[in-house]
BATORSE-123912 format. One record per residue (C-alpha): residue in three letters; x, y, z. Coordinates in steps of 0.25 Angstrom, whole numbers, padded with zeros to 4 digits, always signed. Layout:
! residues N
alaXYZ...
This chain:
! residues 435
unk+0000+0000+0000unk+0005+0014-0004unk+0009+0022+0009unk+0005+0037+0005unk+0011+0043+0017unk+0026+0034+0016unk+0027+0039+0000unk+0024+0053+0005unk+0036+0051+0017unk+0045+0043+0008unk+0044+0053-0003unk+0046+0064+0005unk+0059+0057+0011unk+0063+0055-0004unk+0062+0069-0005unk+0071+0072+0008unk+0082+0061+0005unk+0082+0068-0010unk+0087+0082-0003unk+0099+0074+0002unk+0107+0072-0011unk+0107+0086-0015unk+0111+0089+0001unk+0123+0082+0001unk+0127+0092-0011unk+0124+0104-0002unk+0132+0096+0010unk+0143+0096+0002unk+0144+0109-0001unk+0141+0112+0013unk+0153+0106+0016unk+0164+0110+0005unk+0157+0122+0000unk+0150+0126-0013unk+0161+0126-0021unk+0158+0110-0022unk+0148+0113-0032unk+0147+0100-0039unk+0139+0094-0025unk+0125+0099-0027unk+0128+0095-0041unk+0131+0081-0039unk+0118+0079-0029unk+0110+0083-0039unk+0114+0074-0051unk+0115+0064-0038unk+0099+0065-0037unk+0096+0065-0052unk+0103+0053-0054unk+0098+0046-0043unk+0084+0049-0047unk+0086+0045-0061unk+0095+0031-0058unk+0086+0026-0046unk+0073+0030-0055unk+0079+0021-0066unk+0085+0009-0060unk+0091+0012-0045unk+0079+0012-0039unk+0078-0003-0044unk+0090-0007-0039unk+0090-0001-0026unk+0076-0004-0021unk+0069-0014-0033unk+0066-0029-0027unk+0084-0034-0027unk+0089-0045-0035unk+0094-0054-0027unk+0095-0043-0015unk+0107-0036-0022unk+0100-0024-0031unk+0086-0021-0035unk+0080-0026-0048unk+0082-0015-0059unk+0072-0020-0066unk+0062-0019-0056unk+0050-0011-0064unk+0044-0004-0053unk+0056+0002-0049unk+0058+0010-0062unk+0052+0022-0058unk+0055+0028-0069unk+0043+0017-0074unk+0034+0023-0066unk+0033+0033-0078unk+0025+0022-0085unk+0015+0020-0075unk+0013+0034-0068unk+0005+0029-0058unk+0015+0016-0053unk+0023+0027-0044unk+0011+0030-0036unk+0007+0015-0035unk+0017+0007-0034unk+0023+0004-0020unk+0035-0001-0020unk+0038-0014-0017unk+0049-0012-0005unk+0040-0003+0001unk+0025-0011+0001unk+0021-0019+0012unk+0031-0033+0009unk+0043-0024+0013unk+0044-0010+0019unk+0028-0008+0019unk+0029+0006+0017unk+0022+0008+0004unk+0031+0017-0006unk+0029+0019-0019unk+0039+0016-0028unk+0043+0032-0032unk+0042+0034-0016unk+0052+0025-0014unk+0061+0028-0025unk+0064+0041-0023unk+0066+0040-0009unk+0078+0030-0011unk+0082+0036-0024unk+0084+0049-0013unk+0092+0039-0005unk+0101+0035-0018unk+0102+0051-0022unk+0107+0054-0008unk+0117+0041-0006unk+0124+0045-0021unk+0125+0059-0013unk+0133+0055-0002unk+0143+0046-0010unk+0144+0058-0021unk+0151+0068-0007unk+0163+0060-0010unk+0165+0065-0025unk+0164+0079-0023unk+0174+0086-0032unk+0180+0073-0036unk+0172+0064-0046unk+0168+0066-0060unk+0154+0073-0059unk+0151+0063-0073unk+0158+0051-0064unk+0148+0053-0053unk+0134+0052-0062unk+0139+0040-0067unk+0143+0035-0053unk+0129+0039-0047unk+0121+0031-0059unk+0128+0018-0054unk+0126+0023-0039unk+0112+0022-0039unk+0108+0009-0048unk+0118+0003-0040unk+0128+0007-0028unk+0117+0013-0020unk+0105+0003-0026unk+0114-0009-0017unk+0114-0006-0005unk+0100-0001-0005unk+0095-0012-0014unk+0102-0022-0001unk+0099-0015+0010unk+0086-0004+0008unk+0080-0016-0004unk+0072-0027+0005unk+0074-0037-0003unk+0090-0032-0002unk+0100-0041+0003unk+0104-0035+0014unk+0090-0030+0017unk+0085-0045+0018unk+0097-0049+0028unk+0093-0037+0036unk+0099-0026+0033unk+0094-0012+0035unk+0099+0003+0033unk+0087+0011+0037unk+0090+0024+0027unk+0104+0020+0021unk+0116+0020+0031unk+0122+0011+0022unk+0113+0013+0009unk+0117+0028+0010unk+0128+0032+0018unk+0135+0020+0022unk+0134+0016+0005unk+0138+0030+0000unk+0150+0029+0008unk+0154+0016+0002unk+0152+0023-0012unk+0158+0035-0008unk+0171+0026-0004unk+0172+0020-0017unk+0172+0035-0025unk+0182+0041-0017unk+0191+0029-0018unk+0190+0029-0032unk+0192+0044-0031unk+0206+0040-0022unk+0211+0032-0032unk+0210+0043-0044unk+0216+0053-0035unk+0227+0045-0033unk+0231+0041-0048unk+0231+0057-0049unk+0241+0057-0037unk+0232+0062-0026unk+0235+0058-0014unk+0225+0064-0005unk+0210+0066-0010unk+0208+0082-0011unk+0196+0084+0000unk+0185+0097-0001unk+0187+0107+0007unk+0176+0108+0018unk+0173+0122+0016unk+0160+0121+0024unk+0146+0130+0019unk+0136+0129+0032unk+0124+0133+0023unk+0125+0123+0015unk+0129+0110+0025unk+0117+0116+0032unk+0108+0115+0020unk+0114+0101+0016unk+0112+0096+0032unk+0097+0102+0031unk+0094+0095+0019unk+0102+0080+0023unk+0094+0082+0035unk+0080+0083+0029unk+0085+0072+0020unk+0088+0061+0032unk+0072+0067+0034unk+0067+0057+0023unk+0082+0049+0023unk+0079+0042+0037unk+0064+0044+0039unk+0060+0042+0024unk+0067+0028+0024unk+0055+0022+0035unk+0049+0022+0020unk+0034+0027+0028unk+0031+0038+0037unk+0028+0032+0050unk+0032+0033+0065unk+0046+0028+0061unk+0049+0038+0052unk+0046+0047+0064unk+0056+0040+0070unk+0068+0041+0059unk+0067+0054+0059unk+0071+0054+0073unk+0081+0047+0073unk+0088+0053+0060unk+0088+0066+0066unk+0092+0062+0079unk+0103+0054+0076unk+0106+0067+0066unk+0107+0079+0075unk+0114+0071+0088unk+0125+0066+0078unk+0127+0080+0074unk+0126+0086+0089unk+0139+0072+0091unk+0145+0078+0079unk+0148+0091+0085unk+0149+0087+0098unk+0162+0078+0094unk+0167+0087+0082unk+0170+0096+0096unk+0175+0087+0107unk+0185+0080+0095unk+0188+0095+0089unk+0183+0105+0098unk+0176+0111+0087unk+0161+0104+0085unk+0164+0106+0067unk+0151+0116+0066unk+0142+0115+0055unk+0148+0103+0049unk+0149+0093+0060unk+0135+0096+0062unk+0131+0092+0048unk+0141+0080+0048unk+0134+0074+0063unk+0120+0077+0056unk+0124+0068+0046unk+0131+0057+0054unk+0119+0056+0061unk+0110+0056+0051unk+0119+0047+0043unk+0121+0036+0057unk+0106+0036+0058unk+0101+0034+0044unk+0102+0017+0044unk+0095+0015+0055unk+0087+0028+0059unk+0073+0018+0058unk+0079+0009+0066unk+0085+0015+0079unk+0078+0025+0089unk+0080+0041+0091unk+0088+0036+0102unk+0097+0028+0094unk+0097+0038+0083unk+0105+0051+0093unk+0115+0040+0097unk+0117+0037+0082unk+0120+0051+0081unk+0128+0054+0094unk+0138+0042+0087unk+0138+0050+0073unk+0145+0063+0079unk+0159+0054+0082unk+0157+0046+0072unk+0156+0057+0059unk+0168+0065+0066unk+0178+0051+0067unk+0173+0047+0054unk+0175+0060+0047unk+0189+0062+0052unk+0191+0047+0051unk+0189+0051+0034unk+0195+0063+0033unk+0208+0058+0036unk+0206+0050+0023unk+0213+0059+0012unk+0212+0050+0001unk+0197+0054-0001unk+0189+0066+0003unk+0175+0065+0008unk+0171+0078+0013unk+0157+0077+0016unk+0157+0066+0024unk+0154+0053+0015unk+0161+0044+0024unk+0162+0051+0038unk+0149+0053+0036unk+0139+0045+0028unk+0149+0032+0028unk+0151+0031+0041unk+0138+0034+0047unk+0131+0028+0039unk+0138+0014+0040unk+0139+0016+0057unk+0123+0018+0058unk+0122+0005+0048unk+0130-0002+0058unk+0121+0005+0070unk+0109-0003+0065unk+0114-0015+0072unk+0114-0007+0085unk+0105+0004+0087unk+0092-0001+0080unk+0081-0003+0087unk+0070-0013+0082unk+0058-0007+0087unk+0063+0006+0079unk+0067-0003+0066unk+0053-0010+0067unk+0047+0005+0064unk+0054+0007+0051unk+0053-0007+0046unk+0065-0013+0050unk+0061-0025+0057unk+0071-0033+0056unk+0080-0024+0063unk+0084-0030+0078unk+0088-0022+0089unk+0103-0017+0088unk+0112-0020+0097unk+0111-0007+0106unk+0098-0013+0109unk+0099-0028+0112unk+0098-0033+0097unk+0110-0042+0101unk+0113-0052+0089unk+0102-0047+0080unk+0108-0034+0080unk+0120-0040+0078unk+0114-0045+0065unk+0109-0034+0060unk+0123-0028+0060unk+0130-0038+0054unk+0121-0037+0043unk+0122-0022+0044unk+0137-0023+0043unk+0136-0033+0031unk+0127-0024+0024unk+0139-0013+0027unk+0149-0022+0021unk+0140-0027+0008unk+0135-0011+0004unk+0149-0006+0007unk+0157-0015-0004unk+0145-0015-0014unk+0144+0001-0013unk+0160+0003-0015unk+0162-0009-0025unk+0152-0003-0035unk+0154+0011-0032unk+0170+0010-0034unk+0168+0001-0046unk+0158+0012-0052unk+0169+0024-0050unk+0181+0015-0054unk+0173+0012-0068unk+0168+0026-0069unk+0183+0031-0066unk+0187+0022-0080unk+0176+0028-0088unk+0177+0042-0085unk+0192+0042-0083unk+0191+0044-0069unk+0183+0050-0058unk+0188+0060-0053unk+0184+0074-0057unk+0194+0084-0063unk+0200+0094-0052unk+0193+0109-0053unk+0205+0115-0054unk+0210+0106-0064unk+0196+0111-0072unk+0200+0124-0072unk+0214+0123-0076unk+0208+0115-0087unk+0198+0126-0091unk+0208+0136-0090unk+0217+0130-0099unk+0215+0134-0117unk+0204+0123-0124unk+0216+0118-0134unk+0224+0114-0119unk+0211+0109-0114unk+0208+0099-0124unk+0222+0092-0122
């Protein structure tokens, strides 16, 4: 049965997690400065193309019935939204199939769900693309973000987020995409700065050139608003219904948020004597926000400000943990942030759940954790976590350093030409230029 009042909430999440992509642009520059002016660029192609990809075939196989539990059926016919255009009134009838009452029971139409996790694809290609900055071919990257989403993203979601997935059917669950997002970008974003390394180095640099932080608070305000009206529909919106659990979500999202960035701060100042201002505060909301997002539908409010007390040490050792590395540069936090956090709240589904809350957003199957007597079958449950970690990780890098390596062959090379190298070039007569 259609559920009117769960399309309307799920669409409106869409909406929400849509903002997202294009707010990582404006973190960007909020962070290194509007000089950067390919970012909002690069968020928006990001969003086009995930529309038109997942509308053609992504969609099929992320979230179509799998083959074999591995990757959903392209061929899949109601999952062609771009079919619907033969029968205009399939879109308004048609629920679909993971959402009707044999598996989530939440009654979506087929568009409702699609672009609510097309909006999750959009904003997981966001996150990996922080890592390419100034650095890779602008033409590399489209081509890079058509493979991204019919396959890099669609695993991990087609095993875990797909219930007829693989590791769906042994019991693993990411409520909103610790792993499927964050954790996943990170393994992605890994495998573009190695290849980006290895390029350097045959051009004989040694050390990665970084951004400069030349920080604009109007804009890491403006990007920090819109992520945080994002994780809005990001956590609430994957509940998948409007009910007293999505209530709940919300709590627990913006709690864990707001005392990670008070933990933040509070460490930045007994470490440094010098809590880090406007920045710190940004990075703790989104540690929080990031730790809590796997399992915000399964743990209380409770639960959800310890999450976020743990965040604040955790981002600051992380972050000067990775910006010692100086054979790649990562700026804006891909992995101090959105790695890290996101694998650890994976692994704290095997700890801080609580069944009762897990029952309310239709996770079931999920035992108590171990902070709260789950004993063996929370042990269970994060050893299947950890092999879910283990299986996304080497997929994710495999095929995403396979795609740069083969797209470093065909456009000879990744990397994008320096700017002062363009201008030399441009400065130079059109007989020299044509050498």
């Amino acid at each position: 049965m259609i559920q009117l009042l769960n399309n309307l909430w799920v669409l409106f999440s869409a909406f929400l997690v849509f903002l997202m992509t294009i707010a990582v642009g404006f973190l960007e520059y909020g962070e290194l400065g509007i000089a950067l002016k390919r970012s909002l660029y690069k968020t928006i192609l990001i969003t086009g193309i995930a529309f038109v990809v997942m509308a053609v075939i992504g969609f099929n196989t992320a979230f179509a019935p799998t083959l074999y539990g591995i990757i959903g059926n392209p061929l899949y016919k109601p999952g062609f939204v771009l079919g619907y255009l033969n029968s205009p009134t399939a879109m308004f009838s048609t629920i679909w199939w993971a959402t009707s009452a044999s598996y989530f029971n939440t009654g979506l139409l087929g568009i409702t769900y699609f672009l609510f996790e097309t909006a999750f694809a959009s904003v997981t290609l966001a996150l990996v693309s922080v890592v390419i900055l100034r650095k890779v071919k602008m033409s590399v990257f489209v081509v890079f973000s058509i493979v991204y989403f019919i396959v890099i993203y669609n695993l991990p979601a087609a095993w875990i987020w797909n219930p007829t997935g693989w590791l769906y059917l042994l019991g693993m669950r990411d409520f909103a995409g610790g792993l499927v997002v964050h954790g996943a970008a990170g393994f992605a974003g890994l495998a573009i700065i190695i290849r980006i390394w290895q390029e350097e180095r045959k051009k004989g640099i040694v050390r990665s050139p970084g951004e400069i932080i030349k920080v604009n608070d109007g804009f890491l305000t403006l990007a920090i608003l819109l992520l945080m009206m994002g994780w809005f529909g990001f956590n609430p919106g994957s509940v998948l219904a409007f009910n007293y659990d999505t209530l709940i979500v919300v709590m627990t999202t913006f709690m864990a948020a707001l005392t990670s960035m008070l933990s933040t701060l509070t460490v930045s100042y007994l470490l440094y004597k010098d809590a880090g201002g406007i920045m710190n505060a940004v990075n703790g909301i989104l540690m929080g926000l990031i730790i809590v997002t796997p399992l915000a539908g399964f743990v209380s409010p409770l639960s959800a400000a310890i999450l976020g007390i743990l965040g604040g040490p955790i981002f600051i050792f992380a972050n000067r943990f990775f910006s010692k590395r100086k054979w790649f540069s990562d700026p804006v936090g891909l992995f101090s942030g959105h790695f890290t956090g996101g694998i650890f709240g994976v692994l704290m589904i095997g700890f801080f759940t609580q069944h009762s809350y897990a029952v309310l957003s239709g996770n079931s199957i999920l035992p108590n954790g171990l902070f709260f007597g789950g004993g063996y079958l929370a042990l269970h449950t994060l050893g299947i976590e950890i092999m879910g970690i283990c299986a996304v990780g080497l997929a994710v890098f495999a095929i995403s350093y396979a795609t740069m390596y083969f797209l470093s062959l065909g456009f000879h090379g990744i990397l994008e030409e320096p700017e002062w190298k363009k201008e030399e070039r441009k400065s130079l007569p059109s007989s020299e230029t044509s050498k």
